[in-house]
C-alpha positions as CSV (number, residue, x, y, z in Angstrom):
1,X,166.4,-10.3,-98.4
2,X,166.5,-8.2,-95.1
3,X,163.4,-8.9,-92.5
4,X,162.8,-5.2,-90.5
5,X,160.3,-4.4,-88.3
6,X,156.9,-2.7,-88.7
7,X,155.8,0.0,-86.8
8,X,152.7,1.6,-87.0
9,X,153.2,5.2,-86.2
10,X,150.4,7.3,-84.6
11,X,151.3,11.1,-85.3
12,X,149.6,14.8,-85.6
13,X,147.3,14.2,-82.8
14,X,147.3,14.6,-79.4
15,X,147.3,12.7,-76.0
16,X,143.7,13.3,-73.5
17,X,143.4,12.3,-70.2
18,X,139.4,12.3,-69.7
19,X,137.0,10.2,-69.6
20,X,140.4,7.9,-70.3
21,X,144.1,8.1,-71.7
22,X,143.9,8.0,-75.5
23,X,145.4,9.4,-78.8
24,X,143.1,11.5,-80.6
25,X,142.8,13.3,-84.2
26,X,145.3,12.2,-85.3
27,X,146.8,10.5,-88.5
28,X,149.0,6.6,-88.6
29,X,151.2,5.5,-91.2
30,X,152.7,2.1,-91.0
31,X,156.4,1.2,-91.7
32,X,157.5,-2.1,-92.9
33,X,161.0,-1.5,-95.4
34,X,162.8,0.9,-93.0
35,X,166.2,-1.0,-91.1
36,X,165.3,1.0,-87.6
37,X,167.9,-1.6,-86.3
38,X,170.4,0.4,-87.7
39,X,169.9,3.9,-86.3
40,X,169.9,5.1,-83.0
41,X,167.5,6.8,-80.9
42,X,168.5,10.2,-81.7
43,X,168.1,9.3,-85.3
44,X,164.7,7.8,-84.8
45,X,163.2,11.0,-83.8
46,X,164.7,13.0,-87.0
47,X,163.3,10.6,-89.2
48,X,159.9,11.1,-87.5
49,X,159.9,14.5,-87.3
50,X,161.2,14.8,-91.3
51,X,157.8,12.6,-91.7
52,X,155.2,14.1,-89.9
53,X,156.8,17.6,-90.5
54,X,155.9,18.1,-86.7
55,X,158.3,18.7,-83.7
56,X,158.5,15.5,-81.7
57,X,159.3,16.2,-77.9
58,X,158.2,12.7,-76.4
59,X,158.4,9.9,-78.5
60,X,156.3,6.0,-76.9
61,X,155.5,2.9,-77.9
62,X,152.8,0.7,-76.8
63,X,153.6,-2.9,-75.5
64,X,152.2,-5.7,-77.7
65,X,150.8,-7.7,-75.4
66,X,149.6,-4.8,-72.7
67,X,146.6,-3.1,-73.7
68,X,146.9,1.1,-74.6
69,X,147.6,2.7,-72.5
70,X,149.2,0.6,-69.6
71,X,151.5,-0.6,-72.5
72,X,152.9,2.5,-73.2
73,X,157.0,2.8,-72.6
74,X,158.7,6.3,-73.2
75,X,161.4,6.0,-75.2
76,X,163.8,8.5,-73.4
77,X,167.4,7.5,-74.4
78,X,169.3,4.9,-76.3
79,X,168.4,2.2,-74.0
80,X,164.7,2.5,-74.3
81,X,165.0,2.2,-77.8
82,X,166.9,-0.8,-78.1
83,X,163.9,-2.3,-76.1
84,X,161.4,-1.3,-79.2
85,X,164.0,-2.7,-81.5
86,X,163.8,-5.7,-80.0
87,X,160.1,-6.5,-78.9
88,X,159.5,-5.4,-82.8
89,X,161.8,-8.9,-83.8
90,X,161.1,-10.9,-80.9
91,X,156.9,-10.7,-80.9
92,X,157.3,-10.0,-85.1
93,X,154.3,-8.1,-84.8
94,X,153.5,-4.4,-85.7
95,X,154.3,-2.1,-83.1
96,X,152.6,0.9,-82.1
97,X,154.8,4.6,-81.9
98,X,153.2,7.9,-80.9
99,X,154.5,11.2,-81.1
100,X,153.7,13.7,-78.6
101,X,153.8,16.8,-80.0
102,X,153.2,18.6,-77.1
103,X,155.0,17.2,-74.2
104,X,152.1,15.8,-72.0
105,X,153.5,13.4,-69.0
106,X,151.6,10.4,-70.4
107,X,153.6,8.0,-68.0
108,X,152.7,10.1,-64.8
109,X,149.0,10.3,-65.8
110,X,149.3,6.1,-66.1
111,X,150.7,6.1,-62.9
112,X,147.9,8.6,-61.5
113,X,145.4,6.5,-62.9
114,X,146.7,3.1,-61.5
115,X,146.9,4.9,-57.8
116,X,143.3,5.8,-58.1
117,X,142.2,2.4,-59.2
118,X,144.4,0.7,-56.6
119,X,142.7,3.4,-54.1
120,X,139.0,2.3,-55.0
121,X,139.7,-1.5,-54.9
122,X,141.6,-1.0,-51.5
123,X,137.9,1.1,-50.3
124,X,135.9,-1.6,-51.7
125,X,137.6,-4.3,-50.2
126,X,137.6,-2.5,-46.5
127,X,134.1,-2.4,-47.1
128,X,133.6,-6.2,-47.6
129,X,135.2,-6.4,-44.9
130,X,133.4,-4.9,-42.7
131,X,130.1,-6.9,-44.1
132,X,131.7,-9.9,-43.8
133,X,132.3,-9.0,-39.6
134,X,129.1,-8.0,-39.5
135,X,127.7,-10.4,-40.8
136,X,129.6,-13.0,-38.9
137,X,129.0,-11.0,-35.4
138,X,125.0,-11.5,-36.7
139,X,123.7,-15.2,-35.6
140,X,121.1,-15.2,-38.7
141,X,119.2,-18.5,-37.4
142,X,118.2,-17.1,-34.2
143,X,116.5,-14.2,-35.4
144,X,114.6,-11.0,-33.5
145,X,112.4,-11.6,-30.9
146,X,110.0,-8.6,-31.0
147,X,108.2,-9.3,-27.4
148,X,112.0,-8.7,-25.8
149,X,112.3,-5.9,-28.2
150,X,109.3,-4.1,-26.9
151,X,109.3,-5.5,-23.4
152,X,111.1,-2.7,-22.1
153,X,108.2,-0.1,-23.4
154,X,106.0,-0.9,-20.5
155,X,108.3,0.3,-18.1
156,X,108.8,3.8,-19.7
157,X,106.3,6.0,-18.1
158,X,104.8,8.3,-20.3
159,X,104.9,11.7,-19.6
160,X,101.4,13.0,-20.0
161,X,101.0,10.1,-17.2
162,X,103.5,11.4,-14.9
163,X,102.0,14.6,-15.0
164,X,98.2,14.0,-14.3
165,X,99.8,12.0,-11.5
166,X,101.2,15.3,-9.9
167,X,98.5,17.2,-10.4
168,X,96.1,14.4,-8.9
169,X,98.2,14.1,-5.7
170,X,98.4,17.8,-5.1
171,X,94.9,18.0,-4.9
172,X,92.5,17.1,-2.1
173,X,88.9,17.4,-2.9
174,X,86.4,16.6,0.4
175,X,82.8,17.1,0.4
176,X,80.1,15.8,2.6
177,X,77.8,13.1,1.9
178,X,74.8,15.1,2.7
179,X,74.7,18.2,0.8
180,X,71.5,19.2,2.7
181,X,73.4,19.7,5.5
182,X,74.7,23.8,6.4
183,X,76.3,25.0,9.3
184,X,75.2,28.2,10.2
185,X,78.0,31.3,11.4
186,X,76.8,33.8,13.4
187,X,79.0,36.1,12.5
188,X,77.6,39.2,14.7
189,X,78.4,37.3,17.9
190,X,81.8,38.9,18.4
191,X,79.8,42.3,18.3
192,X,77.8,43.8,20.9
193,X,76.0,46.1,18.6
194,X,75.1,43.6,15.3
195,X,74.1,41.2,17.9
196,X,71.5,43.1,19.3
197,X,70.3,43.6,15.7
198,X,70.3,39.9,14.5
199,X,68.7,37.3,16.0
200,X,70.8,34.7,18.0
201,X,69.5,31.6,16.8
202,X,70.1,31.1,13.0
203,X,67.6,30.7,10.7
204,X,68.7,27.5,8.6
205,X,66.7,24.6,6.8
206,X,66.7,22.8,9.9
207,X,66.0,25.3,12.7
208,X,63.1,27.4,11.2
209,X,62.6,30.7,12.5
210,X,60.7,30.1,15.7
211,X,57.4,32.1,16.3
212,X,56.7,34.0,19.8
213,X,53.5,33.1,21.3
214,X,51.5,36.1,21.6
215,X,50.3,36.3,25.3
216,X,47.1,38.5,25.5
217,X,47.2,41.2,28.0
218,X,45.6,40.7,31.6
219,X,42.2,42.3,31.6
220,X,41.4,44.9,34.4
């Protein structure tokens, strides 16, 4: 008795990209008494197609020891499917065909997807890198001494200081002791008439006004 090989085949659905690569509504039948050895690619396909009664324009099968979808080949000519052929005998195992009815570039999404995860491992990498030299530029046991972290303060001058110290030098207060004291101005001496009017002694809190004696006239 003849030993084929299974396939599982994954058909009237379609292939999505986001939030991951799968294979959705769709139907599977599995195959287990059909000689696929003894056909050829081309073949194949039509016996698919007669199946599913869909078109077939891209035809893969899944790896059987590569998870979906990194496992998925395209079976694009004879070659490729020689290579289903024999994974089927060699891992005698059920192998996993999908038709794409639509023609999506399944393979260039995988690679698109692989790019962007090698891209975010490369970026988190650089960045553990750069801990790593920081924290090796970073002696942890001698730690921060705050007194030399603040020493330089004192030396700052503040501002509102600066400025009172401006204002205080451009400003010369003097004053005598004894506020008793006033000098007096005679301010009329420089003229002839005024001075005849005013007095020339000052009166001030120290000179008070002196008082003519009054000389009595000589009798006759």
């Amino acid at each position: 008795m003849a030993v084929f090989m299974k396939i599982d085949l994954h058909f009237a659905g379609i292939f999505t990209r986001y939030p991951s690569i799968t294979y959705t509504d769709g139907a599977e039948q599995q195959f287990d008494d059909v000689d696929f050895a003894g056909i050829d690619k081309k073949e194949f396909v039509e016996f698919l197609e007669r199946f599913a009664c869909e078109i077939c324009v891209n035809v893969y099968f899944c790896m059987p020891d590569i998870v979906f979808p990194d496992g998925l080949r395209l079976i694009a000519n004879d070659m490729d499917y020689m290579e289903i052929i024999e994974v089927g005998y060699a891992f005698d195992c059920v192998i996993d065909v999908y038709m794409d009815h639509l023609g999506v570039n399944v393979h260039q999404w995988n690679l698109e997807e692989q790019a962007e995860v090698g891209s975010s491992l490369d970026q988190l990498s650089g960045a553990n890198e750069d801990r790593e030299e920081v924290h090796s530029r970073i002696n942890m046991n001698d730690g921060i001494n705050m007194q030399d972290l603040h020493g330089g303060m004192d030396d700052i001058p503040r501002p509102n200081e600066d400025l009172q110290g401006e204002q205080d030098d451009d400003i010369h207060m003097e004053w005598d002791s004894d506020h008793d004291e006033c000098i007096a101005i005679n301010k009329t001496k420089e003229d002839e008439f005024l001075s005849k009017l005013c007095p020339k002694e000052q009166v001030t809190p120290d000179s008070p006004p002196r008082e003519d004696t009054y000389d009595p006239p000589d009798e006759v």
